[in-house]
Structures are given as structure tokens and as C-alpha cells.
C-alpha positions as CSV (number, residue, x, y, z in Angstrom):
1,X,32.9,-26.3,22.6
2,X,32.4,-25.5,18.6
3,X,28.7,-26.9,18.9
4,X,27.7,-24.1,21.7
5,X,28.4,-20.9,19.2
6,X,26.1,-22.7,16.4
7,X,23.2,-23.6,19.2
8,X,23.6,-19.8,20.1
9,X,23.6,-18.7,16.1
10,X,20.1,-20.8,16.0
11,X,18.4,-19.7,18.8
12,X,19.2,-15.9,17.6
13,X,17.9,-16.8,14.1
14,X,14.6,-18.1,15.2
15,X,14.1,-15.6,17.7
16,X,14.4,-12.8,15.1
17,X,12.0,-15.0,12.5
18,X,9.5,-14.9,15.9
19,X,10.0,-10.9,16.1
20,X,9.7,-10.5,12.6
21,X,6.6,-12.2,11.8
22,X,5.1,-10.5,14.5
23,X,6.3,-7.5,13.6
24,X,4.5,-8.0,10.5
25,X,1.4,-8.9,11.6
26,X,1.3,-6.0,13.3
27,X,2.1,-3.7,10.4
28,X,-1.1,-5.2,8.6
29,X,-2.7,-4.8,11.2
30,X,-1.9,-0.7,11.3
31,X,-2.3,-1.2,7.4
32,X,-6.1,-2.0,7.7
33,X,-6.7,0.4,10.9
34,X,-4.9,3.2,8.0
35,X,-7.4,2.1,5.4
36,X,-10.4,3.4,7.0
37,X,-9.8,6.4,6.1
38,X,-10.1,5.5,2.0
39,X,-12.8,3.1,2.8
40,X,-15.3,5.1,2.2
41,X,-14.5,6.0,-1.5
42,X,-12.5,2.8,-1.5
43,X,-12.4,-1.3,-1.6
44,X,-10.0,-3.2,-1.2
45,X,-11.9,-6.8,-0.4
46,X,-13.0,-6.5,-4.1
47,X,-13.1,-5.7,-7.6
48,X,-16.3,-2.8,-7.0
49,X,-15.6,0.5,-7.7
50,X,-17.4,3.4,-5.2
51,X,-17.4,6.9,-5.6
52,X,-13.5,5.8,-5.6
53,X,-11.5,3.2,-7.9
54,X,-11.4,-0.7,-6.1
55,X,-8.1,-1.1,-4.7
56,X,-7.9,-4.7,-4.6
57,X,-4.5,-5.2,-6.5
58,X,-3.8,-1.4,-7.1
59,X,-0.1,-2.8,-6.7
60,X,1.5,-3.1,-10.1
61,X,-1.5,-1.7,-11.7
62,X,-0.8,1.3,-14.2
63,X,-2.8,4.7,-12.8
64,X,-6.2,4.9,-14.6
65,X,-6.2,1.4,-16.2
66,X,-9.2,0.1,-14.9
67,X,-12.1,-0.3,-17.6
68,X,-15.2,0.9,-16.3
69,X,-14.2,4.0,-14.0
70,X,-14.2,7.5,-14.6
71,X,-10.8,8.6,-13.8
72,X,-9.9,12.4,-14.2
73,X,-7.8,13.0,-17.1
74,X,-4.6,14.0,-14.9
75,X,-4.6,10.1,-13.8
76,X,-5.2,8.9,-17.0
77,X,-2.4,10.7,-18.7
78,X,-0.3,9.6,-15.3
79,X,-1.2,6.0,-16.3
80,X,-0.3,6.7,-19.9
81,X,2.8,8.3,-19.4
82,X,4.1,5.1,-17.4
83,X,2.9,5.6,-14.0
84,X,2.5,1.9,-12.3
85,X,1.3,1.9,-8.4
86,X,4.6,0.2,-7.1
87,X,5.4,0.7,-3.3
88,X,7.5,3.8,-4.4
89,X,5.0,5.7,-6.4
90,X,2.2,4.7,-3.7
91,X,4.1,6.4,-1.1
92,X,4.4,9.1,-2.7
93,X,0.5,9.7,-3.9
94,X,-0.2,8.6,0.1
95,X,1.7,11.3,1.2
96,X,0.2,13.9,-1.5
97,X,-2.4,13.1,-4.0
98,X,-2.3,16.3,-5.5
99,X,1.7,16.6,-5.6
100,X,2.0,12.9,-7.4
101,X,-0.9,14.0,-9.7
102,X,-1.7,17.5,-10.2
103,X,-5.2,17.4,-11.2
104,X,-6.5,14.3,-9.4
105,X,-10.0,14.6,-8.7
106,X,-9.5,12.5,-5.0
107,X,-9.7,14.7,-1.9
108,X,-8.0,12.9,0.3
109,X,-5.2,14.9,1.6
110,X,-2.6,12.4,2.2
111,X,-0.7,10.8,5.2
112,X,1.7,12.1,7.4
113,X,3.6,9.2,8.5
114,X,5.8,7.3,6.3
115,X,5.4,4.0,8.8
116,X,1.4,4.8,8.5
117,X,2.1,4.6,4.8
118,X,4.5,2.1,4.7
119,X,1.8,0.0,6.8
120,X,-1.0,0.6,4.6
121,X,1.0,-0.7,1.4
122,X,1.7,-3.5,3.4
123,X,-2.3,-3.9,3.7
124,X,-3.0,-3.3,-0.2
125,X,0.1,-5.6,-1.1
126,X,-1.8,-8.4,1.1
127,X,-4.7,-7.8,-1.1
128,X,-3.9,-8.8,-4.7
């Protein structure tokens, strides 16, 4: 009788690792479908700048920090006042550049969904 509850406990713990992983396959998935829109100015595949900063490993990364880019000076005084892209503060620019970092010199617009968003961090965090 006792071994029944723990064969059900199992079988519900491997289905939700199933549903999970899924799940997050799928979420990349949206993640590089959200991307396209910054692919134009952005990289994420590697460590080239554009008319845009490379994004490959922008999580973690202080704002304005990489060497060789021309940042406007509202993101590099946002990098040197402590600003680091975590998932928080990425959310936040993705959803309004301009609001995160008044005088940015990106024209993107930002991102109306926070699962869009949450989905493309996903996609940059898979990108280190």
C-alpha cells in the first residue's frame, strides 16, 4: 500500500521535469523569434559590434563597458554609476530604453510583453 503513493509522487515529478523543459525550450525559442527585432543593430552569436553594441554576454555586464564602442554618455554614466544588465535591469531597459536611460542614443522603443521580455532574457542568458 505505502509503495503506491511514492510510484504516484515519481511519476508527477518526472512529468513536471518533461513539461518544464519543454516549456523552456519553448521560451528560447520565443526569445530568438523576440530578438529579431534588435538583430539588426544587434549580435548576439558574437563579440562584433553593429551600428549597436554585441550582446553576446550582455548579462552581468556593466552598461557601457565594452572597449571599442561608442556608447552615448547617458549609458556610460549608467555603467559608472553601477548599472549591471541583470535580468531585473534588462527588463526594465526592454520595456523602455529611454525610461531606464534617459539619453540613450538606441531607438528601439521597447517591448510590451513582460513574457516577450522575460523570453528574450532567457535567449541572451543562453548566450554568454
Amino acid at each position: 500500500m505505502k509503495k503506491r503513493p511514492i510510484l504516484l509522487s515519481i511519476c508527477s515529478i518526472t512529468s513536471l521535469l518533461v513539461m518544464t523543459s519543454t516549456v523552456s525550450a519553448q521560451d528560447l525559442e520565443n526569445g530568438r523569434r523576440a530578438f529579431r527585432s534588435c538583430a539588426s543593430c544587434h549580435s548576439v552569436d558574437s563579440e562584433r559590434s553593429g551600428f549597436g553594441p554585441y550582446l553576446k554576454g550582455v548579462v552581468g555586464r556593466p552598461a557601457g563597458s565594452l572597449s571599442g564602442y561608442r556608447y552615448s554618455e547617458a549609458m556610460k554614466a549608467a555603467g559608472a554609476g553601477g548599472l549591471v544588465w541583470d535580468e531585473a535591469a534588462l527588463a526594465e531597459f526592454l520595456s523602455s530604453p529611454k525610461k531606464k536611460v534617459p539619453g540613450t542614443k538606441m531607438s528601439f522603443g521597447g517591448l510590451w510583453t513582460t513574457s516577450e521580455i522575460d523570453d528574450l532574457i532567457g535567449y541572451l542568458r543562453a548566450n554568454p
